[in-house]
C-alpha positions as CSV (number, residue, x, y, z in Angstrom):
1,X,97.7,17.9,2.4
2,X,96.2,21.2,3.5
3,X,98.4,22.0,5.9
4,X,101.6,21.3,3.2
5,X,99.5,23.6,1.1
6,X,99.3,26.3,4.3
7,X,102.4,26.1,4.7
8,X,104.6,26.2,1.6
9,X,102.5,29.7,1.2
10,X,103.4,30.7,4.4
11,X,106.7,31.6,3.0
12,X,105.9,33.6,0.4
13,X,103.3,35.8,2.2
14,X,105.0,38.9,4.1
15,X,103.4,40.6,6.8
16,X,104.3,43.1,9.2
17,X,102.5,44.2,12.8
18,X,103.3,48.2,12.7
19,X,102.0,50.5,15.5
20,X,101.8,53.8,16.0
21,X,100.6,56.5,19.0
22,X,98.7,59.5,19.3
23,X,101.1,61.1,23.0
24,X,99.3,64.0,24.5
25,X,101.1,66.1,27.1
26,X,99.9,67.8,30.3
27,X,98.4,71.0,28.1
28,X,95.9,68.6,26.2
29,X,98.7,68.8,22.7
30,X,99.4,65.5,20.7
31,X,103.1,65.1,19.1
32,X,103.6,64.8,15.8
33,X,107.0,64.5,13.8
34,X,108.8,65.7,10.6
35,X,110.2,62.8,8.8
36,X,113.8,63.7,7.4
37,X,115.0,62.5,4.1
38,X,116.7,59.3,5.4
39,X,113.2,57.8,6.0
40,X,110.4,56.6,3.9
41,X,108.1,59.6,3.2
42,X,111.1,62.4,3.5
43,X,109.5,65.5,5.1
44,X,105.9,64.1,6.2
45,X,104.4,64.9,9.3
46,X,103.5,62.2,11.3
47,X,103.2,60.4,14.4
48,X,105.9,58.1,16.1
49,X,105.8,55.0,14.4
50,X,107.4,52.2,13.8
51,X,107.2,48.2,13.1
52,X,107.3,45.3,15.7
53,X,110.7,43.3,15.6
54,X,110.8,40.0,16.1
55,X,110.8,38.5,19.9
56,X,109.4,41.9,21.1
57,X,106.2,42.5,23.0
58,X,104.1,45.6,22.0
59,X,104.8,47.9,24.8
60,X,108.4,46.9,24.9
61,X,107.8,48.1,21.0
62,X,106.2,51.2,22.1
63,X,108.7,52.1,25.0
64,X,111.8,51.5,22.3
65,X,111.0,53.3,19.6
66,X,109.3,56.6,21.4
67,X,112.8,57.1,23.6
68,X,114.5,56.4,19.9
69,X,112.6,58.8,17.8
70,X,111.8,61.5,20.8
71,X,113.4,60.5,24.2
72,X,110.2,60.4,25.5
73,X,110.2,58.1,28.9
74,X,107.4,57.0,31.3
75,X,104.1,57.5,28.9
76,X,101.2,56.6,31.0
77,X,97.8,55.2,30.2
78,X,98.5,53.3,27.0
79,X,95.6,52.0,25.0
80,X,94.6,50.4,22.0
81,X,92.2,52.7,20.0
82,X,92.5,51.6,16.2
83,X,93.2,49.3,13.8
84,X,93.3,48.4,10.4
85,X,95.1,46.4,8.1
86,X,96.4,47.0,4.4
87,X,97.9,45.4,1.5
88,X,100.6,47.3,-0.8
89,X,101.6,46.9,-3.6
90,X,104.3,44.2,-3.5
91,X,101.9,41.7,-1.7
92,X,103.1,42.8,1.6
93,X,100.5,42.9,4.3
94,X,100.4,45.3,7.3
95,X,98.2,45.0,10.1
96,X,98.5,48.7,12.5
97,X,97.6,49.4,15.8
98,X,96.9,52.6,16.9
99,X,97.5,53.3,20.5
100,X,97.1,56.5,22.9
101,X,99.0,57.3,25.8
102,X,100.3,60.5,27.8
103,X,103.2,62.3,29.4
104,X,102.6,63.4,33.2
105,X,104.8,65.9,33.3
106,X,106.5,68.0,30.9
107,X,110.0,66.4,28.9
108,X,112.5,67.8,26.4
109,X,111.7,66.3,23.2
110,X,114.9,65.0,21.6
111,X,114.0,64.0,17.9
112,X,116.4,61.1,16.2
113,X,118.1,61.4,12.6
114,X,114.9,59.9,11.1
115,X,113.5,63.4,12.3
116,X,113.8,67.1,11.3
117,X,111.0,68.7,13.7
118,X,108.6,67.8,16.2
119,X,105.3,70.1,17.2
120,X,103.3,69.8,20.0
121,X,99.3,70.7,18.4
122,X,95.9,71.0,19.1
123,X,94.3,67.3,18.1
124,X,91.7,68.7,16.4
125,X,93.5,70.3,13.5
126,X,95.5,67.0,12.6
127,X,93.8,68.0,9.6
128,X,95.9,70.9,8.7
129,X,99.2,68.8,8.9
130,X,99.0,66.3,5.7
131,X,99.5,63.5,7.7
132,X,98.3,60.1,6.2
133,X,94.8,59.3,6.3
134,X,94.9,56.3,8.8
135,X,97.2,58.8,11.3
136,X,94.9,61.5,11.1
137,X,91.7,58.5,11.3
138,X,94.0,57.6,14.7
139,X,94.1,61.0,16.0
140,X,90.5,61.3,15.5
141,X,89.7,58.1,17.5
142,X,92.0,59.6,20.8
143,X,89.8,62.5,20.7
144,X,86.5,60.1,20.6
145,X,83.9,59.8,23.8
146,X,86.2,57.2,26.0
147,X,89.6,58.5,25.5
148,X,88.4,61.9,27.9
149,X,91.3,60.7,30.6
150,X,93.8,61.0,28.1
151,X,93.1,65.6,28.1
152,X,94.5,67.5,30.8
């Protein structure tokens, strides 16, 4: 009886697994992105982003969606360093990861359609970009004691 219960709730409960990634390049910058107005949150800064589909790992996640949104290839070194979960207003549940991760050498950042800009800044003045709360909490975290390996 509890498991019928379990699961005929199952299908009306919706949850995602979203992740997103603080990349810093050889100078010691992070990437963050300007959201066009195709995408939810037209002309936010952010960082690359993006939610797990189904029958994909998380790095093959990772990998897909940086070359999409900034044909970004070979990040090194990526790491788990946040998470949290949230509920919004539609009963949908989210539960992010926040990862960090780094280019060796320098690339040509090609931003997608979801995209209108891309900077290159110094981590600790996320604070000056209006990013969302739980990105700038991310940004904070790669700049923590432990993530040293990730500055140039």
């Amino acid at each position: 009886m509890i498991l019928f219960l379990l699961f005929s709730l199952m299908d009306r409960i919706q949850s995602m697994v979203g992740q997103k990634i603080v990349i810093y390049n050889t100078e010691g910058n992070i990437l963050i992105l300007k959201r066009s107005k195709i995408s939810v949150g037209p002309w936010w800064r952010d960082l690359p982003w993006w939610w797990i589909l189904l029958n994909e790992s998380a790095i093959e996640c990772l990998e897909r969606e940086i070359f999409e949104e900034t044909g970004l290839q070979n990040i090194e070194g990526i790491s788990p360093i946040y998470t949290t979960a949230k509920t919004y207003s539609d009963g949908t549940h989210s539960f992010l990861v926040g990862y960090i991760g780094r280019i060796s050498s320098e690339q040509n950042v090609i931003i997608s359609h979801e995209h209108t800009e891309y900077l290159w800044i110094n981590p600790n003045d996320i604070e000056k970009y209006g990013l969302p709360e739980h990105r700038v909490a991310t940004v904070k975290k790669s700049i923590a004691p432990g993530c040293e390996t990730y500055l140039p």
